[in-house]
C-alpha positions in Angstrom: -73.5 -244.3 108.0 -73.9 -244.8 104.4 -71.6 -242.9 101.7 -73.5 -241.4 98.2 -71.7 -240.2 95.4 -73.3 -236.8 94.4 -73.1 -234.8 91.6 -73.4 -231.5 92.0 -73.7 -230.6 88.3 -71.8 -228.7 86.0 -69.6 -225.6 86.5 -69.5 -223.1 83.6 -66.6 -220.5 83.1 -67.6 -217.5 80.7 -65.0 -215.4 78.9 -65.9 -212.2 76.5 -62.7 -210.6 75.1 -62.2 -208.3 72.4 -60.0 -208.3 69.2 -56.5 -207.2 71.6 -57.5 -210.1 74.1 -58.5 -207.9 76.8 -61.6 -209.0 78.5 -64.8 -207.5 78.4 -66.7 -209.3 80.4 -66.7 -212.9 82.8 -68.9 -215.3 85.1 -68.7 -218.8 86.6 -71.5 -220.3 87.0 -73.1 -223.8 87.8 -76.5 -225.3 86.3 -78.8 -228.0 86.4 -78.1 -231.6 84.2 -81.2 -232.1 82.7 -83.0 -235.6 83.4 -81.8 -236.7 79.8 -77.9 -236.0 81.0 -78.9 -237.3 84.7 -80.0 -240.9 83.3 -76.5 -241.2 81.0 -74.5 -240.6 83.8 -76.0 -243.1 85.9 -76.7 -245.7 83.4 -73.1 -245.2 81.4 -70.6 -246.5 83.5 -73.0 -250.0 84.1 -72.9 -250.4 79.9 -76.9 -249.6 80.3 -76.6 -247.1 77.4 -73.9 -246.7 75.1 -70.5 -244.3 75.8 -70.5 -240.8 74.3 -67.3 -240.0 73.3 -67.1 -237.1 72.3 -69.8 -234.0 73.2 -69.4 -230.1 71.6 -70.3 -226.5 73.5 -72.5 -224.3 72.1 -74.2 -220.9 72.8 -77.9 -220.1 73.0 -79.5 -216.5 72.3 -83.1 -217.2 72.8 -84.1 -215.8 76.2 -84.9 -219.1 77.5 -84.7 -221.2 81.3 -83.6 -224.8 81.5 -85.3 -227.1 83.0 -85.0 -230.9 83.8 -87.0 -231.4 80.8 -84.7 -229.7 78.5 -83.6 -231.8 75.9 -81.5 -231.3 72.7 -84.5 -230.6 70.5 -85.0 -227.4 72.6 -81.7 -225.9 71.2 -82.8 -224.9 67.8 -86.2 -223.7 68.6 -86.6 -222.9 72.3 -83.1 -222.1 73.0 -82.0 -220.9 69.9 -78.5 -221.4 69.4 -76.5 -218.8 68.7 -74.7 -219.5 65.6 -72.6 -216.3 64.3 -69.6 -217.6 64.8 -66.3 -218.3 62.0 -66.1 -221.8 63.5 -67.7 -224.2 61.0 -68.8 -226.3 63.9 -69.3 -226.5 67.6 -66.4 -226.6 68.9 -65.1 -229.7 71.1 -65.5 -230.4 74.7 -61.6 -231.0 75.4 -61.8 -232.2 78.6 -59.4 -233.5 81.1 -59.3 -235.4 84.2 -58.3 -233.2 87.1 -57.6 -234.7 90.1 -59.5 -237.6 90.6 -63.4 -236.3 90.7 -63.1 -233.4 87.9 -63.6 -233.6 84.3 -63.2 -230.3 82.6 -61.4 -227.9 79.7 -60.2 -225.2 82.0 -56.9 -226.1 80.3 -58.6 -226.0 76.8 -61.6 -223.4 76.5 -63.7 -223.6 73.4 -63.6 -220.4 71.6 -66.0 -218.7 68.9 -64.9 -215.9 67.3 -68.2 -213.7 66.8 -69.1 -212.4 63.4 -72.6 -210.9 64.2 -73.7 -208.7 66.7 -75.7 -210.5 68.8 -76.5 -211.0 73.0 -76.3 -214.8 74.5 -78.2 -215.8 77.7 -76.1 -219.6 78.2 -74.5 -222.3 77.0 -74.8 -225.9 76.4 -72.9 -229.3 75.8 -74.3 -231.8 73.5 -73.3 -234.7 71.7 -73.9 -233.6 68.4 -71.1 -231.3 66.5 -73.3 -229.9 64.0 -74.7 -226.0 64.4 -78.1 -224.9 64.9 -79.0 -228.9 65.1 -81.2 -230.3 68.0 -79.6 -234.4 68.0 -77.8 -235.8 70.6 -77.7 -235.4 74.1 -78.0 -232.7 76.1 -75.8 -233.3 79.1 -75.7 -229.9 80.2 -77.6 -226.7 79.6 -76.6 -223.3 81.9 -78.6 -219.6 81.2 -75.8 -217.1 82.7 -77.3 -214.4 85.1 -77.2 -211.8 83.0 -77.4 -211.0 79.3 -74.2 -210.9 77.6 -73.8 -208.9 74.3 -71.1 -209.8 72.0 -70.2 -207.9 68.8 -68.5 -209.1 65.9 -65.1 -209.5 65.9 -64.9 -210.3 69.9 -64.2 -214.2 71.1 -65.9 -216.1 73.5 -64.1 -218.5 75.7 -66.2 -221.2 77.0 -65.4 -223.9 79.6 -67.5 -226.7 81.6 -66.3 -228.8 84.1 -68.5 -231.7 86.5 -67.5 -232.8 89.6 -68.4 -236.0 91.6 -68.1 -236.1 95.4 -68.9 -238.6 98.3 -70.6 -237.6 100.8 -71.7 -239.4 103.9 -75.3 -239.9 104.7 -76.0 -240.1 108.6 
């Protein structure tokens, strides 16, 4: 018998509440890591490519489906992020270890307080901080399963967690 580490991607955790905090509308749901993200996390811990540090969420309006081939160059023209919000930049993947085989910002969800009227179809993290720009990497990229319209003045609370597990192969 032979144990594998596997990676079952990223989980997403969707909030929509409006100005008194009372929620409009919610979904978990897990994605694909894109063969960009796939090839960091392997490679990363072995020195093979350099450490990212830090990575940033963001939001995407464009009706659009990841693939494996998604890539941060997608986000500002494929995806097109969704960038009506008061926060001057993406806001910062907080993350904590939980347990021994999570990292994730359930204890710190990004927010962006909506200024436009606008619907969002998913989510993304990315190494770059900067709005509306397609640099970095793309670790992960998630299109919820429904549309979710957002109107100005309502807050979105945003958080992504990945898990490793070992499993044994017979």
């Amino acid at each position: 018998m032979k144990d594998i580490l596997g990676i079952d991607g990223f989980t997403w955790n969707l909030c929509i509440v409006d100005e008194n905090g009372n929620e409009i509308d919610s979904e978990t749901k897990k994605n694909i890591i894109p063969s960009d993200g796939l090839s960091f996390l392997i490679r990363s811990p072995f020195g093979d490519v350099a450490p990212v540090s830090t990575f940033y969420l963001g939001l995407f309006r464009g009706n659009y489906v990841p693939t494996s081939n998604t890539k941060a160059s997608d986000i500002p023209s494929n995806m097109i992020e969704m960038v009506d919000y008061s926060e001057a930049l993406r806001p910062e993947w907080q993350r904590q270890l939980e347990g021994v085989a999570t990292m994730d910002n359930l204890l710190n969800k990004a927010e962006f307080t909506i200024t436009q009227d606008r619907t969002i179809y998913g989510a993304f993290l990315v190494s770059d901080l900067t709005k509306g720009a397609g640099n970095g990497l793309l670790l992960s990229c998630v299109r919820f399963s429904s549309p979710k319209p957002v109107t100005a003045g309502q807050t979105v609370k945003l958080s992504g967690g990945i898990t490793y597990s070992s499993t044994s192969l017979v």
